[in-house]
Backbone as JSON Lines, residues from 0, in Angstrom:
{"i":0,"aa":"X","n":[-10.41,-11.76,4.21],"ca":[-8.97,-11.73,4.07],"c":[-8.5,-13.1,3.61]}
{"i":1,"aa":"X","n":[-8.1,-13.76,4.1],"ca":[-7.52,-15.0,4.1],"c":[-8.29,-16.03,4.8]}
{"i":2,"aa":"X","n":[-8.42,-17.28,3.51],"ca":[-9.36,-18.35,4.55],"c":[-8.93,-19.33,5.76]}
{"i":3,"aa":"X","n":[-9.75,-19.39,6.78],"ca":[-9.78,-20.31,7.33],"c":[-8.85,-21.34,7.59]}
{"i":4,"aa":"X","n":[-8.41,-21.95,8.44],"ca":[-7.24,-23.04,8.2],"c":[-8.35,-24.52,7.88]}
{"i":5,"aa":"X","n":[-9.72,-24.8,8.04],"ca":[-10.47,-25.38,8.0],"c":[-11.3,-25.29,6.67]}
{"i":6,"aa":"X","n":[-11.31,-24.17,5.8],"ca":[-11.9,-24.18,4.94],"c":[-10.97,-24.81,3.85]}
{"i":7,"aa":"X","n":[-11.37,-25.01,2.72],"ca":[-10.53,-25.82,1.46],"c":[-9.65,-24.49,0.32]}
{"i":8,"aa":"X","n":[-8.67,-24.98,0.31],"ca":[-7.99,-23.87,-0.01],"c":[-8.73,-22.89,-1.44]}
{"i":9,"aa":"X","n":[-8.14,-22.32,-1.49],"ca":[-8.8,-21.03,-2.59],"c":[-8.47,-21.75,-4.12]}
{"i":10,"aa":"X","n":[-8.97,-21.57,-5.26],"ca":[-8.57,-21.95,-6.69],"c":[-7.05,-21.61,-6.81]}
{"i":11,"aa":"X","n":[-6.44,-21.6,-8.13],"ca":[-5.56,-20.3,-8.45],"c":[-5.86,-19.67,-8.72]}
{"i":12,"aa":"X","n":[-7.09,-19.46,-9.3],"ca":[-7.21,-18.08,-9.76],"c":[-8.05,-16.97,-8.8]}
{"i":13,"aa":"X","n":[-8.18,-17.7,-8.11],"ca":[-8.51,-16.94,-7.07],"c":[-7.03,-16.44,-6.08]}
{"i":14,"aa":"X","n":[-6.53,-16.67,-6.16],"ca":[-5.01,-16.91,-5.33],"c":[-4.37,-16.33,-6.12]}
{"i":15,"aa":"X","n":[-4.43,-16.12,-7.45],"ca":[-3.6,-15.16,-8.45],"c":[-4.34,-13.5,-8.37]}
{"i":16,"aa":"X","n":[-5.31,-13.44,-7.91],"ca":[-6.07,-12.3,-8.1],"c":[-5.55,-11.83,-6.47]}
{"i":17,"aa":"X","n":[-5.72,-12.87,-5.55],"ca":[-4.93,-12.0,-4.61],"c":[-3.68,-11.57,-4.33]}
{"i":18,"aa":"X","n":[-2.69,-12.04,-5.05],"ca":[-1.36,-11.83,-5.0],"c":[-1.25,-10.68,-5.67]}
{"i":19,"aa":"X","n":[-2.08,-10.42,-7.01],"ca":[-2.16,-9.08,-7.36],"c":[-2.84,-8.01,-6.49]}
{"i":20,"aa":"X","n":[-3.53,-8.22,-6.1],"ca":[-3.66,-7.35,-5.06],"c":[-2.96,-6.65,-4.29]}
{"i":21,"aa":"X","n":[-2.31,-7.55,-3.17],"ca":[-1.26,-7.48,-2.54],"c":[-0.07,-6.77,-2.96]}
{"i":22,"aa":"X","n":[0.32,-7.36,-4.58],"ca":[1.57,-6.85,-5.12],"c":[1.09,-5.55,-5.45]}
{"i":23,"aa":"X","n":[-0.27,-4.91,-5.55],"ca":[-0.48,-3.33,-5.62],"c":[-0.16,-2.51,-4.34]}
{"i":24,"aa":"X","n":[-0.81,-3.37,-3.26],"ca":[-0.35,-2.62,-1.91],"c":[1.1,-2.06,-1.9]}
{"i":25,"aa":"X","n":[1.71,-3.35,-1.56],"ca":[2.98,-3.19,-1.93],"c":[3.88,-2.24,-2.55]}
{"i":26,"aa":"X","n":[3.34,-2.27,-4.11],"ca":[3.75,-1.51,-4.79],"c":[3.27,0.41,-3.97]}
{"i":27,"aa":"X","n":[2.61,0.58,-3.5],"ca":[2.1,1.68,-3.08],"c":[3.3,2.09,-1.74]}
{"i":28,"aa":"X","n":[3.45,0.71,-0.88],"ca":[4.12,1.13,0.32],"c":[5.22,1.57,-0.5]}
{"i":29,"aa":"X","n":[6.08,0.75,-1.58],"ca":[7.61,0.89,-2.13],"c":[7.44,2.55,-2.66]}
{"i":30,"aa":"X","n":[6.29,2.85,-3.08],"ca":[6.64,4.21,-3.72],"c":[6.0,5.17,-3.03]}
{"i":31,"aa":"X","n":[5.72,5.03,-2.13],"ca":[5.29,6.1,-1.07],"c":[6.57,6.11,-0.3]}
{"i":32,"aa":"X","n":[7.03,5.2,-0.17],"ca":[8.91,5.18,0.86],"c":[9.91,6.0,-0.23]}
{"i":33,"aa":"X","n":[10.17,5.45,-1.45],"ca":[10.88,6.29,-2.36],"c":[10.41,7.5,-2.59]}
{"i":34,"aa":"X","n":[9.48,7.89,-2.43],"ca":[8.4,9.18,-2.54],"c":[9.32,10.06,-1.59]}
{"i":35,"aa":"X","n":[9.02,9.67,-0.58],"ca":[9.88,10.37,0.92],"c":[11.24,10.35,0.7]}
{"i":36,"aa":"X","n":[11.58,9.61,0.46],"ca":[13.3,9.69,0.62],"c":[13.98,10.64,-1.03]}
{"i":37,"aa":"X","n":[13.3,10.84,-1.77],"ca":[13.48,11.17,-2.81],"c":[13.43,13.23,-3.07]}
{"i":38,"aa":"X","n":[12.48,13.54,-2.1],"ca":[11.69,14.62,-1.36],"c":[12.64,15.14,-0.73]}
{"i":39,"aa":"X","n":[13.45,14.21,0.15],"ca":[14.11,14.2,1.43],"c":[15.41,14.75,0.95]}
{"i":40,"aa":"X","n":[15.88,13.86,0.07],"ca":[17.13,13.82,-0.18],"c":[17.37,15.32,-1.65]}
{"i":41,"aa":"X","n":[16.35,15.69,-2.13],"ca":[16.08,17.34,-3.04],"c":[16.15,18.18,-2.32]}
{"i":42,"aa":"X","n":[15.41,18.41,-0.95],"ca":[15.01,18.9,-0.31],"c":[15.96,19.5,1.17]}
{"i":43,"aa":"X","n":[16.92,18.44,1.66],"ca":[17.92,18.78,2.28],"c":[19.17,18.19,2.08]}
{"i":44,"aa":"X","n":[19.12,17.56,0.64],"ca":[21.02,17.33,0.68],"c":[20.8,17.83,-0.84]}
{"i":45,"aa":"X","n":[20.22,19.06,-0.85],"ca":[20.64,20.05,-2.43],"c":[20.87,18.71,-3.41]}
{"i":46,"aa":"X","n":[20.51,17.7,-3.64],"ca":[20.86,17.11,-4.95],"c":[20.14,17.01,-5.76]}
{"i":47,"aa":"X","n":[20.29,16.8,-7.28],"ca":[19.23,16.59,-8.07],"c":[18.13,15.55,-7.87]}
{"i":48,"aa":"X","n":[17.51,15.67,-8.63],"ca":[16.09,14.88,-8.76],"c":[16.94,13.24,-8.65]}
{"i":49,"aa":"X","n":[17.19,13.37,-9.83],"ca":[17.96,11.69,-10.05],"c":[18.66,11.31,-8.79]}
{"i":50,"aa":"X","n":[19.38,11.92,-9.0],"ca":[20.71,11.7,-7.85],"c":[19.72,11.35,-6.29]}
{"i":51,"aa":"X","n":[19.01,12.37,-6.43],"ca":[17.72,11.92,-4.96],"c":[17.31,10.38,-4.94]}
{"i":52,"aa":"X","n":[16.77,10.14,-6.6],"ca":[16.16,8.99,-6.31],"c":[17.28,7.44,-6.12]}
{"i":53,"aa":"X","n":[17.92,7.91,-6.67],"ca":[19.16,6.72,-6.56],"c":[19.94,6.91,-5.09]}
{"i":54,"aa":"X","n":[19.68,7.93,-4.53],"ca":[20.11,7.47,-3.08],"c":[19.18,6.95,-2.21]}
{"i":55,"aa":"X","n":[17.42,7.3,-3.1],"ca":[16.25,6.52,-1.72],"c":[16.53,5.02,-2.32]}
{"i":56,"aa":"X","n":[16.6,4.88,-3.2],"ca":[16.4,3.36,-3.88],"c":[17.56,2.86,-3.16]}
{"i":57,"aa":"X","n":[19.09,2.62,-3.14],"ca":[20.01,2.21,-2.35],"c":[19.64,2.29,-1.34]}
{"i":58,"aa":"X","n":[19.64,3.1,-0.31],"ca":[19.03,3.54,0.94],"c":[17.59,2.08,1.07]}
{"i":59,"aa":"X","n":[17.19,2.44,0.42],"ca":[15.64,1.63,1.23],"c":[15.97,0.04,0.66]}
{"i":60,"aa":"X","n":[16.59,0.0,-0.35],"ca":[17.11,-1.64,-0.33],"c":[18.45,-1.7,0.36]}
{"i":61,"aa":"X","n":[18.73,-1.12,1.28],"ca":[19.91,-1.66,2.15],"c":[21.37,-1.44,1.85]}
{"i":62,"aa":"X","n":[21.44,-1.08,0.37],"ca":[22.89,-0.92,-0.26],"c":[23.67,0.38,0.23]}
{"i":63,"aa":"X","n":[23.65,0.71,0.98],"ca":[23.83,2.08,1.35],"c":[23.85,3.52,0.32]}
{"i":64,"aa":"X","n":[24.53,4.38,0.77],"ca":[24.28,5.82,0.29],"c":[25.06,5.93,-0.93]}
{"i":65,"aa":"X","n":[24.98,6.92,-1.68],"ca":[25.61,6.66,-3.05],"c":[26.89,8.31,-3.26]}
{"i":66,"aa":"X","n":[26.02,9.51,-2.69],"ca":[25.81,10.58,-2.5],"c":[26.26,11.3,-0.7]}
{"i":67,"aa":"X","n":[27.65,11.39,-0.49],"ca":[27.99,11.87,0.84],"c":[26.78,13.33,1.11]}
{"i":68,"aa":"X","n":[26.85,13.53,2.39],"ca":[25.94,14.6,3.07],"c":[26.48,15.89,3.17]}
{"i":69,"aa":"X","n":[26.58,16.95,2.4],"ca":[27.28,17.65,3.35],"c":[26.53,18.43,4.32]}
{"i":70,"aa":"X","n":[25.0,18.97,4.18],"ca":[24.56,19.71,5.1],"c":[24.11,18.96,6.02]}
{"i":71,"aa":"X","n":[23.94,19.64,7.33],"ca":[23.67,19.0,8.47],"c":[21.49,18.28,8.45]}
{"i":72,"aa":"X","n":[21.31,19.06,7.62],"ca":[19.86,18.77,7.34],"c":[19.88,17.46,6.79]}
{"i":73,"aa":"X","n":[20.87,17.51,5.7],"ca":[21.16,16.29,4.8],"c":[21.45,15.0,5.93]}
{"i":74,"aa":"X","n":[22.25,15.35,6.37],"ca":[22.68,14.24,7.6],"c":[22.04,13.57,8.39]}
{"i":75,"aa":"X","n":[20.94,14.75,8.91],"ca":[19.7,14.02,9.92],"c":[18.75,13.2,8.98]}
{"i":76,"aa":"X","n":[18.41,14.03,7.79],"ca":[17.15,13.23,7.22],"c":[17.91,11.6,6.37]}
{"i":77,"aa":"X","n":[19.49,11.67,6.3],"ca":[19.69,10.38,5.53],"c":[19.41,9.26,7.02]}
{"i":78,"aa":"X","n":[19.98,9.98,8.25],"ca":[19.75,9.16,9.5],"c":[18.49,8.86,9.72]}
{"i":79,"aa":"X","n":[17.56,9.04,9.31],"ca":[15.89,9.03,9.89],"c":[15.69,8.51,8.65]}
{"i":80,"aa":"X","n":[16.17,8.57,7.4],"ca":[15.58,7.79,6.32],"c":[16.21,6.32,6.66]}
{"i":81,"aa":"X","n":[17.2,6.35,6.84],"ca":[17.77,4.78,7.14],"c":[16.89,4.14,7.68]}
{"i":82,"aa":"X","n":[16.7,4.66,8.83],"ca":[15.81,3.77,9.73],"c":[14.19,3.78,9.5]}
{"i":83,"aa":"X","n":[14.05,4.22,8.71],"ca":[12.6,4.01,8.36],"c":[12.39,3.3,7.36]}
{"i":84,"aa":"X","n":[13.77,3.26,6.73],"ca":[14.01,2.21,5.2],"c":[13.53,1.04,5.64]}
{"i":85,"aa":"X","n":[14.85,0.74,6.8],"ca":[14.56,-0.96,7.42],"c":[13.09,-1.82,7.15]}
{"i":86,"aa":"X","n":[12.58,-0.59,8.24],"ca":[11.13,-1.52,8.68],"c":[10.11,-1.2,7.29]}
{"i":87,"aa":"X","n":[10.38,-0.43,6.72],"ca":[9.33,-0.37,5.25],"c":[9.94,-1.3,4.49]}
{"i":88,"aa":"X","n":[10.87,-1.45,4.17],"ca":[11.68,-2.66,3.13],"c":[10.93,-3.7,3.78]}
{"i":89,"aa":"X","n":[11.45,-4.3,5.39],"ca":[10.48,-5.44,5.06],"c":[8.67,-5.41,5.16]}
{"i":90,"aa":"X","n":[8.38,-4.44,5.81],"ca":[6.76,-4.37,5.34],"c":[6.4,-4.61,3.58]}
{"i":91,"aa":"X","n":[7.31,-4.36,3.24],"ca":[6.98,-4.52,1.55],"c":[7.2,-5.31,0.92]}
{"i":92,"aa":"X","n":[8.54,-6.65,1.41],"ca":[8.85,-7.94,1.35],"c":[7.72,-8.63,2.0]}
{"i":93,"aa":"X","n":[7.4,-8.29,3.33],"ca":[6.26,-9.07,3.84],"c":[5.18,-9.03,3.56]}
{"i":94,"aa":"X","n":[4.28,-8.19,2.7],"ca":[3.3,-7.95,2.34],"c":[2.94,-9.04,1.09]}
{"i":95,"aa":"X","n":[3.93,-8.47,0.38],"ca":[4.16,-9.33,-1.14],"c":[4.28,-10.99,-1.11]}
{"i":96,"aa":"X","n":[5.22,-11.29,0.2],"ca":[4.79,-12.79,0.04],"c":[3.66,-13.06,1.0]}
{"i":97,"aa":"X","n":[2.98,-12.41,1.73],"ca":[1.8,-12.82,2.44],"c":[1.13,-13.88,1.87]}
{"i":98,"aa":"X","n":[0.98,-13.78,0.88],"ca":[-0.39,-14.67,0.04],"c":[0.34,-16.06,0.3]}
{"i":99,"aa":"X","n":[1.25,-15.68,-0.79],"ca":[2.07,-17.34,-0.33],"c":[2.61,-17.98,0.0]}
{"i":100,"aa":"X","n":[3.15,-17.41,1.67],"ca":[3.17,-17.82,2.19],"c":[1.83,-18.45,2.96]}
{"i":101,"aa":"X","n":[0.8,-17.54,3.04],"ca":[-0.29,-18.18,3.7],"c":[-0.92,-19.55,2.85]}
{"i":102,"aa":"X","n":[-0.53,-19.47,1.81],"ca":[-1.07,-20.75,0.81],"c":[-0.09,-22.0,1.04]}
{"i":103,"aa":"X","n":[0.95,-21.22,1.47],"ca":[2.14,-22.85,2.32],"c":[1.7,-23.79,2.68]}
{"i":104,"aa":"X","n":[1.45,-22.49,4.19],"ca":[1.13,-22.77,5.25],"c":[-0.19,-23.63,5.42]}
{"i":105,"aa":"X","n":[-1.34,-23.31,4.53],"ca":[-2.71,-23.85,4.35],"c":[-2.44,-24.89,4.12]}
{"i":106,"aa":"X","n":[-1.94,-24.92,3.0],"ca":[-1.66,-26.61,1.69],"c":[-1.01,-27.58,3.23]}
{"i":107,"aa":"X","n":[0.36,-27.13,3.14],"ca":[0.77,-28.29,4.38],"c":[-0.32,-28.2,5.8]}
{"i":108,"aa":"X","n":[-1.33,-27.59,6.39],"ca":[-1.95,-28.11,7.06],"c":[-3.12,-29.13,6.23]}
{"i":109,"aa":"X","n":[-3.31,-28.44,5.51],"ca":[-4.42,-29.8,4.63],"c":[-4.11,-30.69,4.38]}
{"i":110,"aa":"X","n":[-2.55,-31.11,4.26],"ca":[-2.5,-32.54,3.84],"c":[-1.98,-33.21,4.83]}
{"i":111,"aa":"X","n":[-1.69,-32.16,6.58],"ca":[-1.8,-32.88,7.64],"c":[-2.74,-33.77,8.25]}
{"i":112,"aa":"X","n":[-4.09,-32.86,8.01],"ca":[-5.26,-33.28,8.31],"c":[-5.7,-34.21,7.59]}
{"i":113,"aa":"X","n":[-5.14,-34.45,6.11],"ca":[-5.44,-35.4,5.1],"c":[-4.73,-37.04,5.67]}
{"i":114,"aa":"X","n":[-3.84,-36.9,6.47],"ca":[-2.67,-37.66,6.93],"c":[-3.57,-38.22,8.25]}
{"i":115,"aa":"X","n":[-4.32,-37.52,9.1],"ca":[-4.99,-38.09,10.78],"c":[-5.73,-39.07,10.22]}
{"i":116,"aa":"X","n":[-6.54,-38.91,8.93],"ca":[-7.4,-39.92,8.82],"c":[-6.85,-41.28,8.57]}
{"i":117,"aa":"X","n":[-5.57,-41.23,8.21],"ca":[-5.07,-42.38,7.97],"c":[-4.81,-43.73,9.08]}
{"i":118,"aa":"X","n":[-4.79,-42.97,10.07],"ca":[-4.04,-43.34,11.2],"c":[-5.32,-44.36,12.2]}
């Protein structure tokens, strides 16, 4: 997974190959969430295809609904999509910067440790 806080940090291009990586995961969680809400929203608020997907896309980035509810099916699943938006939105923000943030985090401990010897 990710090296070591002791080992020497990764190339870039090694560090570019994992960010792509990552940004595939990612990409999989974002469209497996729009997948669902898109399903969801055809499926019990009678709307078109489009109209579905432009309410998961608002919906799962936070902007709210675009498309009022009228059936009661519609209602529960926009309520249960909300809240499943939340925590997938940021699983999919957090995923994506994983890498680099962990490459921050590495770099500034290495040049902590680069810093003890000084002392």
């Amino acid at each position: 997974m990710f090296e070591h806080h002791k080992e020497p940090l990764k190339s870039t291009g090694e560090f570019v190959s994992r960010q792509i990586q990552y940004l595939a995961f990612a990409l999989v969680i974002l469209s497996f969430s729009l997948g669902i809400g898109t399903l969801g929203y055809h499926l019990t608020g009678k709307l078109q295809w489009l109209d579905s997907f432009l309410n998961a896309s608002m919906i799962l980035t936070g902007m709210g609904p675009v498309d009022k509810m009228e059936t009661e099916g519609g209602k529960i699943f926009s309520a249960l999509y909300a809240l499943f938006s939340g925590v997938a939105f940021l699983t999919f923000v957090g995923v994506l910067f994983a890498p680099v943030y962990h490459r921050f985090l590495h770099k500034f401990h290495l040049d902590i440790d680069d810093n003890k010897g000084d002392e």
